[in-house]
VMD Tcl script that draws the C-alpha trace (Angstrom):
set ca {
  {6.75 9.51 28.11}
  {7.40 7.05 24.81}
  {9.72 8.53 22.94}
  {8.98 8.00 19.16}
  {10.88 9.40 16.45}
  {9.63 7.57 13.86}
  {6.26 10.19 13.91}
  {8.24 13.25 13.47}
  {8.30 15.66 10.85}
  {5.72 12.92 8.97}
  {4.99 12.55 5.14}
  {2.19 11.57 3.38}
  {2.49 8.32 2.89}
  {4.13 5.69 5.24}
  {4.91 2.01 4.65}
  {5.91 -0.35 7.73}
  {7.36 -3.46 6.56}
  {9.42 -6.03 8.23}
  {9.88 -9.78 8.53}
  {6.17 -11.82 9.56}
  {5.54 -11.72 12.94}
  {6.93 -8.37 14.16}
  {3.91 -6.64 14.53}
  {3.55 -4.69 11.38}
  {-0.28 -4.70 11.64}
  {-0.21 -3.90 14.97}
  {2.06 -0.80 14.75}
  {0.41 0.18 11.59}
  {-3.40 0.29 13.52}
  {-1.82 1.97 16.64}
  {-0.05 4.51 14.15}
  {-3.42 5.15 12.47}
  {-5.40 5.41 16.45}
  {-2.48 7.93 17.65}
  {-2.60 10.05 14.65}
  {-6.30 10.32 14.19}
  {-5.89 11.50 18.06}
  {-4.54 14.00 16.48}
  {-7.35 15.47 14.15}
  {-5.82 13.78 11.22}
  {-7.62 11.89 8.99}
  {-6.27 8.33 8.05}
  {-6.70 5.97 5.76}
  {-5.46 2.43 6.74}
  {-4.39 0.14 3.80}
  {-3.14 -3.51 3.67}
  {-1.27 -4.73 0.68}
  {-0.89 -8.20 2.53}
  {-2.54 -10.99 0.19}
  {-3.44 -12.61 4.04}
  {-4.57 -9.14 5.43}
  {-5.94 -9.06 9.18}
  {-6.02 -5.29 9.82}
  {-9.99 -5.57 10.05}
  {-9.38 -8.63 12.70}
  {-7.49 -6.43 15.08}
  {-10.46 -3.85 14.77}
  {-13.40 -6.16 14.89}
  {-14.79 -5.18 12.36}
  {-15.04 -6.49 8.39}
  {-12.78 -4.63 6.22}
  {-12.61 -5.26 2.27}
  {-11.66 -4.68 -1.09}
  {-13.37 -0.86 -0.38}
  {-12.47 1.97 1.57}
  {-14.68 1.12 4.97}
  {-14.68 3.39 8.10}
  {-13.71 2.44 11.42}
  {-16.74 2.58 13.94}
  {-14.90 2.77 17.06}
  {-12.22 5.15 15.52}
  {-14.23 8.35 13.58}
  {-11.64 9.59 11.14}
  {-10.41 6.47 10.73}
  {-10.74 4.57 6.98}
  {-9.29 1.31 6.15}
  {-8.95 -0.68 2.84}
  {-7.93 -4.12 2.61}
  {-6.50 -4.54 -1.13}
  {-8.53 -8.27 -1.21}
  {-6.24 -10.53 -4.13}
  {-9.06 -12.22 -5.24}
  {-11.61 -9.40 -5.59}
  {-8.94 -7.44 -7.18}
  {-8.12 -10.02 -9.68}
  {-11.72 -10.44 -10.93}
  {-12.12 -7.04 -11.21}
  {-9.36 -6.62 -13.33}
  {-10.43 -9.60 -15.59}
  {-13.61 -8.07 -16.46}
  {-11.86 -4.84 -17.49}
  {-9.93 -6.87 -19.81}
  {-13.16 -9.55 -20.98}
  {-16.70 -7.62 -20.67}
  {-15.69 -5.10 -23.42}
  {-15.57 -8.24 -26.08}
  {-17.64 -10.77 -24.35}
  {-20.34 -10.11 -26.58}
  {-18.10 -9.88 -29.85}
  {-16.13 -12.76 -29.80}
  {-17.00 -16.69 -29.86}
  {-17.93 -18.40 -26.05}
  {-14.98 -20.70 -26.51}
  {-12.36 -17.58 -26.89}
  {-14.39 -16.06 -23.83}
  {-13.30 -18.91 -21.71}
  {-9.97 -19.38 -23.29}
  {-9.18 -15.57 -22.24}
  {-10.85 -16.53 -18.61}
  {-8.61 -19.36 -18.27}
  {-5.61 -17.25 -19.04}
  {-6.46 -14.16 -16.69}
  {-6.71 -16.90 -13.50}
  {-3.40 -17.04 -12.18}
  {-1.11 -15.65 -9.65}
  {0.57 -13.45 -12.14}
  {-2.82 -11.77 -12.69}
  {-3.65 -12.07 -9.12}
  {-0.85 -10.05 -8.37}
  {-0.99 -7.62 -11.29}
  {-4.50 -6.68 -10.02}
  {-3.70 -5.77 -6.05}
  {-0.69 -3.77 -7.51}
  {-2.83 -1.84 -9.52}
  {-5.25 -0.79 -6.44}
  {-1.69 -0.19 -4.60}
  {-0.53 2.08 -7.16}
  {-3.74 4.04 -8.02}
  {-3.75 5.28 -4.02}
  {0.07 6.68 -4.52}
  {-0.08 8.40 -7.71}
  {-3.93 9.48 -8.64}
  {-4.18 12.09 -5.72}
  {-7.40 12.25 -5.91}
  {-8.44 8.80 -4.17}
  {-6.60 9.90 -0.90}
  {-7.56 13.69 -1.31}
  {-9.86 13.68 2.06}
  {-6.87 12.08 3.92}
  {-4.17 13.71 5.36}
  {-2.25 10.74 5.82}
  {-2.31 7.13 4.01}
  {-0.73 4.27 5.72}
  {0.36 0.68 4.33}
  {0.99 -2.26 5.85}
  {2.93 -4.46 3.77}
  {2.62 -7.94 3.70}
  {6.41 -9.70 4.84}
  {9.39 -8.77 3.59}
  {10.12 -10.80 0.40}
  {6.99 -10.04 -0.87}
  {6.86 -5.99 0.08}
  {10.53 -5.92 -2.13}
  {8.60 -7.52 -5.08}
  {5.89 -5.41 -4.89}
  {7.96 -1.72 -4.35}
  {10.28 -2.92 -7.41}
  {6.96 -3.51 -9.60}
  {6.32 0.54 -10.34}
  {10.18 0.40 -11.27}
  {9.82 -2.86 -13.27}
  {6.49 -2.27 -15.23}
  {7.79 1.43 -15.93}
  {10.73 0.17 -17.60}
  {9.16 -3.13 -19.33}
  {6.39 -0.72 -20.97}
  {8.95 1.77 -21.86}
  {11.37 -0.49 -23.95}
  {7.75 -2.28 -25.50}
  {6.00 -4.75 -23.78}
  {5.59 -8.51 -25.87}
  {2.66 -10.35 -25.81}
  {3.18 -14.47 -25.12}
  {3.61 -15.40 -21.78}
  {1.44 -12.77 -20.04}
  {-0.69 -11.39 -22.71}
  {-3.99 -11.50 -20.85}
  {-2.13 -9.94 -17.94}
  {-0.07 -7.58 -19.83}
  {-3.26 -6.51 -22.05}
  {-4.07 -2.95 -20.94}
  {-1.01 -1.96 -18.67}
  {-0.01 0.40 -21.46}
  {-2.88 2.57 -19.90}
  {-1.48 2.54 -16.53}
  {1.93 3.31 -17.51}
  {1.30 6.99 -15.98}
  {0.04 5.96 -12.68}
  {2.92 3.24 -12.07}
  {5.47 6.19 -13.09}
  {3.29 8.60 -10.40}
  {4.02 5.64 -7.75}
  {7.45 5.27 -8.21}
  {7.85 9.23 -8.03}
  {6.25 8.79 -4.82}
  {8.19 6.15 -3.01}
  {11.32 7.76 -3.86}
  {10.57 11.31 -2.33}
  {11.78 11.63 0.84}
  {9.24 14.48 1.45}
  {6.26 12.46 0.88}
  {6.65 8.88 1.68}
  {8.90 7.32 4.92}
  {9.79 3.49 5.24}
  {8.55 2.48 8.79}
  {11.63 -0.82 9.07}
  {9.64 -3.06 11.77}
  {11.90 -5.47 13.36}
  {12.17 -7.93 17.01}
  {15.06 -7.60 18.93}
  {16.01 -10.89 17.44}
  {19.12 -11.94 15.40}
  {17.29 -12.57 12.16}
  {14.89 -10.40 12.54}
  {17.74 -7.90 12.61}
  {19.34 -8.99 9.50}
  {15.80 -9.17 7.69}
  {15.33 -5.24 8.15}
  {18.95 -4.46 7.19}
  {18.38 -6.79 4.23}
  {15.08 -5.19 2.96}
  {16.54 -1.27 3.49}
  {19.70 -1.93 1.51}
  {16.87 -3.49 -1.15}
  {14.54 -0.78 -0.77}
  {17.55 1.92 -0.29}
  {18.67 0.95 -4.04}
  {15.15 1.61 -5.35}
  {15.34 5.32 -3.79}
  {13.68 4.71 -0.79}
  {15.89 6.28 1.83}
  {13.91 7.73 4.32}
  {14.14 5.07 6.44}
  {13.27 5.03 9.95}
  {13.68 1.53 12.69}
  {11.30 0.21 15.16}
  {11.83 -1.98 17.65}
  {9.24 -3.92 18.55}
  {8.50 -5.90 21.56}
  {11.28 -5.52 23.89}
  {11.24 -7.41 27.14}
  {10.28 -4.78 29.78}
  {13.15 -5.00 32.75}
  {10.35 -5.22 34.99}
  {9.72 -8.44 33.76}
  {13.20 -10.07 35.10}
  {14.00 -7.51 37.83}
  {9.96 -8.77 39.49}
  {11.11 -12.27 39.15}
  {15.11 -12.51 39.60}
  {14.73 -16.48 39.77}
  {12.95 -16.69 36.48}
  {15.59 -18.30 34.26}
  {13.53 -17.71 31.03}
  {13.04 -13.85 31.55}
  {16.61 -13.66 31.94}
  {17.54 -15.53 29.54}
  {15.10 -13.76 27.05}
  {16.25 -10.40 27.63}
  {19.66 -10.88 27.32}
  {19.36 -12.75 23.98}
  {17.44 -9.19 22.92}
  {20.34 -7.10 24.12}
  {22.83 -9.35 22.58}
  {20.81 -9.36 19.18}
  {20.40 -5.50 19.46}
  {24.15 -4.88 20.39}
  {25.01 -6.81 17.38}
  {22.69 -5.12 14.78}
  {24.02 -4.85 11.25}
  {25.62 -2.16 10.13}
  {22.95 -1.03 7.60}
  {20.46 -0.17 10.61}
  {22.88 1.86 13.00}
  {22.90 5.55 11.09}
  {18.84 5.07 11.00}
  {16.72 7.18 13.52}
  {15.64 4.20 16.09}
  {12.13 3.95 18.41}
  {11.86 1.35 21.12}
  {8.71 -0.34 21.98}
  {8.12 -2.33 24.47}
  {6.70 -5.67 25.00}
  {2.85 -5.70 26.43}
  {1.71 -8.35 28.79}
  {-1.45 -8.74 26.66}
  {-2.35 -9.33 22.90}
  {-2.39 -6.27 20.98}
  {-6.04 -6.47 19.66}
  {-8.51 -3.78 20.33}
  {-8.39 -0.06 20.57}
  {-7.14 -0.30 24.32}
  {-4.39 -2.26 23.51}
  {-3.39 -0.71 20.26}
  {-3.40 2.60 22.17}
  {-1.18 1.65 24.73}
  {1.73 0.74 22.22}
  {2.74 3.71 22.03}
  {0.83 5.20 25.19}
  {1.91 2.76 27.67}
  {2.01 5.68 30.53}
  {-1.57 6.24 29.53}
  {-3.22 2.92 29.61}
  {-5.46 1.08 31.75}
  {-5.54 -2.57 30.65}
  {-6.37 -5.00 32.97}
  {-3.58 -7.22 34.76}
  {-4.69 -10.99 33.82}
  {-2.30 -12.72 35.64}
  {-3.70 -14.61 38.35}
  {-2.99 -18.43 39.29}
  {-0.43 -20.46 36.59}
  {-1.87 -20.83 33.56}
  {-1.85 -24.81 32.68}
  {-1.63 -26.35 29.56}
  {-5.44 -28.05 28.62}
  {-5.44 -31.54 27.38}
  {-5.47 -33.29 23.83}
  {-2.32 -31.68 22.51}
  {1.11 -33.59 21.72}
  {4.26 -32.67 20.85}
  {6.91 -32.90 17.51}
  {8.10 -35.61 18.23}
  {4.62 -37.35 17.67}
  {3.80 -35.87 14.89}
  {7.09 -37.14 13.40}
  {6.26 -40.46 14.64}
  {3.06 -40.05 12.53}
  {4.95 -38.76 9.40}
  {8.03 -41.60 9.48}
  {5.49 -44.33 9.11}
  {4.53 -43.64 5.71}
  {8.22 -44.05 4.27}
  {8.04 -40.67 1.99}
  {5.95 -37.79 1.19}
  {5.73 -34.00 0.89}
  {5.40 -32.09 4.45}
  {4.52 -28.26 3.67}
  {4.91 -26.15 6.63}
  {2.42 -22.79 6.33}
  {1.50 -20.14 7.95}
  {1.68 -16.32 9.00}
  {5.11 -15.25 8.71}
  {7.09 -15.11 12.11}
  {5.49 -18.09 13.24}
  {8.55 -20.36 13.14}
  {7.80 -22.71 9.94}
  {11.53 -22.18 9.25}
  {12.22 -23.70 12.85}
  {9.76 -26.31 12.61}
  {10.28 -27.42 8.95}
  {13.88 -27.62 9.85}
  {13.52 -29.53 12.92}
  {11.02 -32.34 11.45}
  {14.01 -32.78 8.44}
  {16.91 -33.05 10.97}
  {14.68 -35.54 13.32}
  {13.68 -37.38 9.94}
  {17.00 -37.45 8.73}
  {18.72 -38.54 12.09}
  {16.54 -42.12 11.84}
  {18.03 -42.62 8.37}
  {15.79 -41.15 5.66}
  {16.77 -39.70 3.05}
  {14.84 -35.57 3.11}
  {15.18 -32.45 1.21}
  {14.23 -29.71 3.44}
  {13.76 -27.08 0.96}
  {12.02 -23.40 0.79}
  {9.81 -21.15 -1.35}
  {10.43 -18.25 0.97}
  {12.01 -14.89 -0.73}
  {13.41 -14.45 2.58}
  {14.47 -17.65 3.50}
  {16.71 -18.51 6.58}
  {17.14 -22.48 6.37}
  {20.80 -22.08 6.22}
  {21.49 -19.58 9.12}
  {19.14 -21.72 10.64}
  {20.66 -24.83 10.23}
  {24.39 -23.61 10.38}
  {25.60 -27.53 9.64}
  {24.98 -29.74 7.36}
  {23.29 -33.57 8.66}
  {23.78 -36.90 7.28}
  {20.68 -37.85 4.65}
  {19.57 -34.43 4.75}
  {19.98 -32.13 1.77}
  {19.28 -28.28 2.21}
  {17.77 -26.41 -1.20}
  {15.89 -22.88 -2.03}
  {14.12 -22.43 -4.59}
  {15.84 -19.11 -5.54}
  {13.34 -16.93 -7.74}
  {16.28 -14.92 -9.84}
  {17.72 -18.87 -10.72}
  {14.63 -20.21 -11.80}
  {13.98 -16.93 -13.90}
  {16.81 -17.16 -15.71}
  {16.75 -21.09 -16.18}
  {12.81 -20.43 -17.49}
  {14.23 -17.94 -19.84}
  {17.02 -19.72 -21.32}
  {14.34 -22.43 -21.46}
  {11.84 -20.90 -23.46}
  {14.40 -19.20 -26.17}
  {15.98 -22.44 -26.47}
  {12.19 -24.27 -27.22}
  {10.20 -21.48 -29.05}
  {12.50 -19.37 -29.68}
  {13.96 -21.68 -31.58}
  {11.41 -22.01 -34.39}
  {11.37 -18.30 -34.42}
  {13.59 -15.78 -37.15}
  {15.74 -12.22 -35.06}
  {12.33 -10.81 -34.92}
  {10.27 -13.15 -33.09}
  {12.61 -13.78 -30.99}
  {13.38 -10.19 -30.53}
  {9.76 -10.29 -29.47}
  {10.30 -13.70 -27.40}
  {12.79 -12.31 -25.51}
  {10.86 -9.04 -24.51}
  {7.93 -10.55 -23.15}
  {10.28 -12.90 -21.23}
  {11.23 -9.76 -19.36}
  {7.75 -9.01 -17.96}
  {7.30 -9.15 -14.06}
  {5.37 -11.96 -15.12}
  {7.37 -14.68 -15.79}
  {8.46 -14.81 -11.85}
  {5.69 -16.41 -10.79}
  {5.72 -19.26 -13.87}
  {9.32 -19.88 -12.93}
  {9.14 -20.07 -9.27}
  {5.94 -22.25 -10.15}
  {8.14 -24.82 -12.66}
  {10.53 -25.59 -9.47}
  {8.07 -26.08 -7.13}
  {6.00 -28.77 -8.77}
  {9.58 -30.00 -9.34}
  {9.90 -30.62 -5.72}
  {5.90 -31.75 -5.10}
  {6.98 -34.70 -7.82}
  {10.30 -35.88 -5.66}
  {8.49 -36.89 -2.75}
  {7.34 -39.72 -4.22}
  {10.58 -41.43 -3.54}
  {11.94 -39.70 -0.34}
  {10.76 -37.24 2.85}
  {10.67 -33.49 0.92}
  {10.09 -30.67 3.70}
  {8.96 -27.61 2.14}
  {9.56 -24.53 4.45}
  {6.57 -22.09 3.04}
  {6.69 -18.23 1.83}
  {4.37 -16.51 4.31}
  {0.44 -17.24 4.13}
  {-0.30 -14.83 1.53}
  {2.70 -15.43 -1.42}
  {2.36 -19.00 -0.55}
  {-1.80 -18.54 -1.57}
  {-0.57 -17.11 -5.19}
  {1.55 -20.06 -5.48}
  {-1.44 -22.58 -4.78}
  {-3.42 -20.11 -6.88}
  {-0.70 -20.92 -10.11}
  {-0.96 -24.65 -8.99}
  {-5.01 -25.10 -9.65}
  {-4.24 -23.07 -12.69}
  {-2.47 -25.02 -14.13}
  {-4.18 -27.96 -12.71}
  {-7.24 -26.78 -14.69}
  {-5.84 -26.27 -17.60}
  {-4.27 -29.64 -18.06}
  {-7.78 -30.96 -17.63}
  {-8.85 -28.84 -19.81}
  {-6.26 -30.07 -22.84}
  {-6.41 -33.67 -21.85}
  {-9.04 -36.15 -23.73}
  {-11.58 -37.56 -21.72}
  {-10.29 -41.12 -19.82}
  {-6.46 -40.07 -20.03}
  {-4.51 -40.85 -16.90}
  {-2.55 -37.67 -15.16}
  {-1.36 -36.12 -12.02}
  {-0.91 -33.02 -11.59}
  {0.80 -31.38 -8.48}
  {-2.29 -29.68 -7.09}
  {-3.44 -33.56 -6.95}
  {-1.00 -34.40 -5.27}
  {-1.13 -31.88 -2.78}
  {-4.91 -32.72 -2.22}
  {-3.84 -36.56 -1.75}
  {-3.60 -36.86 2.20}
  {-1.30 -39.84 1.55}
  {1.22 -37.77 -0.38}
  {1.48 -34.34 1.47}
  {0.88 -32.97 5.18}
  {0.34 -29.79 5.04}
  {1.27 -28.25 8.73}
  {-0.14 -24.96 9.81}
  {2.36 -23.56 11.98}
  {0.74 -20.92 14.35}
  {1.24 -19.18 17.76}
  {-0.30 -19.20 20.94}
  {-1.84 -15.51 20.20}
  {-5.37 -13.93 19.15}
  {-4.01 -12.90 15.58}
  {-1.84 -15.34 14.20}
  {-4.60 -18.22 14.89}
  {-7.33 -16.18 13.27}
  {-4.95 -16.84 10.41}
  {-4.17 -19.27 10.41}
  {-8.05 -20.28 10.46}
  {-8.32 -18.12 7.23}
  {-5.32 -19.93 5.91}
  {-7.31 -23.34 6.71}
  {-10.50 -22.22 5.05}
  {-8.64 -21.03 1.75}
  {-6.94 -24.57 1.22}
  {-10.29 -25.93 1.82}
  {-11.45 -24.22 -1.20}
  {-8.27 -25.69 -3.07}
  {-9.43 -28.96 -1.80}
  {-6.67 -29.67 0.97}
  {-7.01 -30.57 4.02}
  {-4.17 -29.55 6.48}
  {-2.92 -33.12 8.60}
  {-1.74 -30.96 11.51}
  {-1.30 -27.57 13.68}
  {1.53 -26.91 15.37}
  {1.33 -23.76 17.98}
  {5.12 -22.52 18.30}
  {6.60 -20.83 21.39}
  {3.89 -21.15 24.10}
  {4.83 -19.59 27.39}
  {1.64 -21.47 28.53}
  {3.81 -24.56 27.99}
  {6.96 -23.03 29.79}
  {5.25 -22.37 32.84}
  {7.17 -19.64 33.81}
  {7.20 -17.86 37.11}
  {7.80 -14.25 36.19}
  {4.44 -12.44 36.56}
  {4.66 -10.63 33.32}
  {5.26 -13.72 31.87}
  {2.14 -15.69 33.54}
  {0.03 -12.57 32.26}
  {1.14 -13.49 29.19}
  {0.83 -17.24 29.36}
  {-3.02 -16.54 30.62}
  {-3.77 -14.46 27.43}
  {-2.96 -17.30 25.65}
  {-5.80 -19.75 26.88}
  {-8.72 -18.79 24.58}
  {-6.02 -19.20 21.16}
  {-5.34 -22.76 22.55}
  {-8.56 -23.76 22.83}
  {-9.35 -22.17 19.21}
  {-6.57 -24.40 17.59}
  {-7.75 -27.32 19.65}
  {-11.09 -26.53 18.05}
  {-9.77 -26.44 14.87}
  {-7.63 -29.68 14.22}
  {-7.68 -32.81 15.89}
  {-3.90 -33.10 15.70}
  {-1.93 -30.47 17.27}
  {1.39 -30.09 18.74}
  {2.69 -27.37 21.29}
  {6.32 -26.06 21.47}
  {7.07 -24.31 24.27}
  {8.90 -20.59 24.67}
  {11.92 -21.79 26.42}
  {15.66 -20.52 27.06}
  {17.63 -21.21 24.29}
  {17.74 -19.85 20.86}
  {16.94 -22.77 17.81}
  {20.09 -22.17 15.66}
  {21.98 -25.24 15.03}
  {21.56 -29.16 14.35}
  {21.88 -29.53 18.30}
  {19.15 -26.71 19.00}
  {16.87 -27.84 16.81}
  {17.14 -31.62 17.71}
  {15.82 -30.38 21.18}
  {12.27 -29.36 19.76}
  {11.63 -32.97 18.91}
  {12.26 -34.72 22.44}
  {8.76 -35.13 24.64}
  {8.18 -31.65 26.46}
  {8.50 -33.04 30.00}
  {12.87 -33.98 28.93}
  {15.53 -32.15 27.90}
  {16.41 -28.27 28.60}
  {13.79 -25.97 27.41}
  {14.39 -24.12 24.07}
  {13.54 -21.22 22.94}
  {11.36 -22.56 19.85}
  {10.77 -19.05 17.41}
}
mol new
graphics top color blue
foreach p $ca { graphics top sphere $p radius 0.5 }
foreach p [lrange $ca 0 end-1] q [lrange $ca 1 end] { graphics top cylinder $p $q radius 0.2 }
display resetview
């Protein structure tokens, strides 16, 4: 029998979070099946901008509470950005549409269509199901899962942040359509923060691999979260090689080597995550989509999947590797390469290893990040001739925005304007214009040199894009007819100036996604240049059987990507962990050379 701690004794409320890619979703849905099991009643909510909880159920999940078919008692809500946002906009404009003039209609329109109120507008759905009791009355529990890490911290610190920015008076310039109407609210984000920081009604659910930096990710968000008043904290580790796997198949270099890289990691674990009450979970030879599978998570003993390991799976045709892709990107001398994707996918690896390979043939690159979370530098561990490593660190480019904008209009101001000035500049806000200001910073260097832009997972990376065709739109807008202008959404659309790379893996999931992903920058008017699908055991032919199970489960993802793009490249699951210039340098040889890496 599984033991799992994390379900005793449980609250209300539970939120798993974690770094992308450690199965949040999945743990989350097989929480929700095990529970209803139960006799409870659930309801299932995603705060992740690139939700997929209604993929792994089959069925179509939105911006309203939706039952479950094939799980009675079973509710889930998908907090939908976009359907959020324009709900929110016509609480603020249908009131006055009829009383003021059409061109202040639109003006007001214009000014409630970016991220910030994008993200204003899912927190206020996220907030409304912690403190109004009565929207979760017919549950007896409420589950969240998060979207990845650096966005979950910025959306638990919100209640904390907008309680305190109403409290000491909100301004009203940089966010006043946003900000317009929050005053209301300021009871419900007070009722939220009383309920993440009780210990008796809400538990932290710390999903992590047994892999180094997943490790340090869930010790980094608790000591976060911890200092908010979140403490009741529990760990769950996630997709531990099964010692069947290697003892099966003692000659099977890359089972061994895979499980004792996980015992390694987990021996070392930080500090911050060894007092914590710890469940084990191990790894499943198949996807974890479906009831069946989501059941026997935490039910292995009582499941009856089938075993689809049979003769070696075998790589199909019309793929190549990094190293041709890189071929591809060298000949055009310069340019923006974006890396996106789920989170967990390895964009960090594979932005990292394109720069280094770049860099090695004498280019000059900037591999950079917009990634709360970013690894580039534990990732890297050495600096490389031509290459230069940067972040673009929120808290910096708050404070440089602020200093900014006191220094401009601030300046024309008298004490209490820019008493005023200075307020509003405190509003949750202003991260997204600031983060926003350094990237189009970055889009506007690659016209001279190779910029590699490791990407925030899918969904913070969509709010971005979202502030980009803002203010794409309203340049256009303020610009006479005939003037000449580029802005950096147009240069993101402009296939000779950016590849965008949608970094994926081999599994059911992540490449539904990703295909989401590739829709959504359709609608932006970009057109990805290339997929890469990141630690393939398919590729690694191993001979382990629980391996080859897995490697066979991968075949109908494969053939979705191939379906998708006409470029694609496939790095296989190999031995050795990509940390360091060397490491890395191996993802870009041709797969038949060199010694198989481990490329996540």
């Amino acid at each position: 029998m599984l033991a799992l701690p994390f379900l005793d004794d449980l609250p209300r409320f539970l939120f798993f979070t974690g770094k992308g890619g450690v199965g949040k979703t999945s743990l989350a849905c097989a929480t929700a099946i095990r529970l209803v099991g139960h006799g409870k009643r659930v309801l299932l909510t995603s705060t992740d901008p690139a939700s997929n909880v209604g993929q792994v159920f089959g069925v179509r999940v939105g911006n309203t509470i939706t039952p479950v078919p094939t799980v009675p008692g079973l509710d889930a809500l998908e907090i939908d950005p976009q359907q959020a946002a324009d709900a929110y906009r016509a609480t603020i404009i249908d009131p006055v549409r009829d009383l003021l003039p059409a061109a202040e209609i639109s003006a007001m329109t214009e000014q409630l269509s970016g991220a910030c109120t994008t993200e204003i507008a899912s927190f206020n759905e996220f907030t409304s199901l912690l403190a109004d009791q009565t929207a979760t009355a017919a549950y007896d529990h409420v589950l969240f899962d998060t979207a990845p890490t650096g966005h979950t911290v910025r959306l638990l610190r919100l209640p904390g942040e907008w309680t305190t920015y109403l409290s000491d008076g909100k301004g009203d310039v940089s966010c006043l359509g946003p900000v317009a109407g929050l005053d209301r609210l300021r009871h419900d984000y007070a009722g939220a923060l009383a309920a993440l920081t009780d210990p008796t009604r809400t538990r932290l659910v710390l999903v992590t691999r047994p892999q180094r930096s997943s490790l340090r990710e869930a010790a980094r968000t608790y000591e976060e979260l911890s200092e908010l008043g979140m403490t009741n904290a529990h760990l769950v580790v996630n997709g531990v090689m099964p010692a069947h796997a290697v003892t099966s198949a003692p000659g099977d270099e890359l089972a061994r080597a895979v499980r004792s890289r996980e015992e390694s990691a987990l021996a070392a674990a930080p500090d911050a995550l060894a007092a914590l009450p710890r469940t084990t979970l191990p790894l499943l030879a198949v996807n974890t989509v479906g009831v069946p599978a989501l059941r026997a998570l935490l039910e292995p003993e009582a499941s009856s999947l089938p075993d689809p390991a049979g003769e070696i799976a075998s790589l199909p045709g019309g793929f190549t590797d990094l190293r041709g892709l890189v071929d591809e990107l060298e000949a055009g001398g310069h340019g923006l390469v974006m890396c996106m994707g789920k989170g967990g996918v390895g964009k960090t690896t594979v932005a990292a290893a394109v720069a280094l390979e770049l860099a090695s043939r004498g280019h000059e690159v900037l591999l950079t990040t917009t990634d709360p979370a970013a690894h580039l530098n534990e990732t890297l561990q050495a600096e490389a001739p031509h290459l230069t490593v940067e972040r673009i660190d929120p808290q910096v480019a708050i404070e440089g925005y602020r200093e900014r904008v006191m220094a401009g209009k601030g300046k024309a101001l008298d004490d209490a304007g820019r008493a005023v000035l200075a307020e509003d500049l405190k509003s949750p806000c202003t991260d997204e214009v600031a983060v926003f200001q350094q990237f189009s910073h970055v889009v506007f260097r690659a016209r001279k040199q190779f910029v590699v832009l490791d990407t925030a997972p899918t969904g913070h990376t969509l709010l971005l894009l979202d502030a980009t065709g803002s203010y794409h739109r309203e340049i256009t807008r303020q610009m006479s007819e005939g003037a000449h202008f580029v802005t950096p959404l147009m240069r993101l659309q402009d296939p000779a100036q950016t590849k965008v790379v949608i970094v994926t893996l081999p599994e059911t999931t992540p490449v539904l996604e990703a295909e989401e992903l590739q829709h959504d920058l359709a609608r932006a008017g970009i057109t990805p240049w290339a997929w890469v699908v990141n630690g393939s055991l398919t590729a690694a032919a191993p001979s382990a059987p629980f391996l080859q199970a897995r490697a066979h489960a991968e075949a109908e993802p494969l053939t979705s990507v191939r379906e998708l793009s006409r470029r694609v490249a496939v790095l296989p699951l190999l031995t050795r962990e990509p940390v360091g210039a060397a490491a890395l340098s191996e993802l870009t040889r041709p797969l038949t050379e060199g010694t198989l890496i481990d490329a996540q």
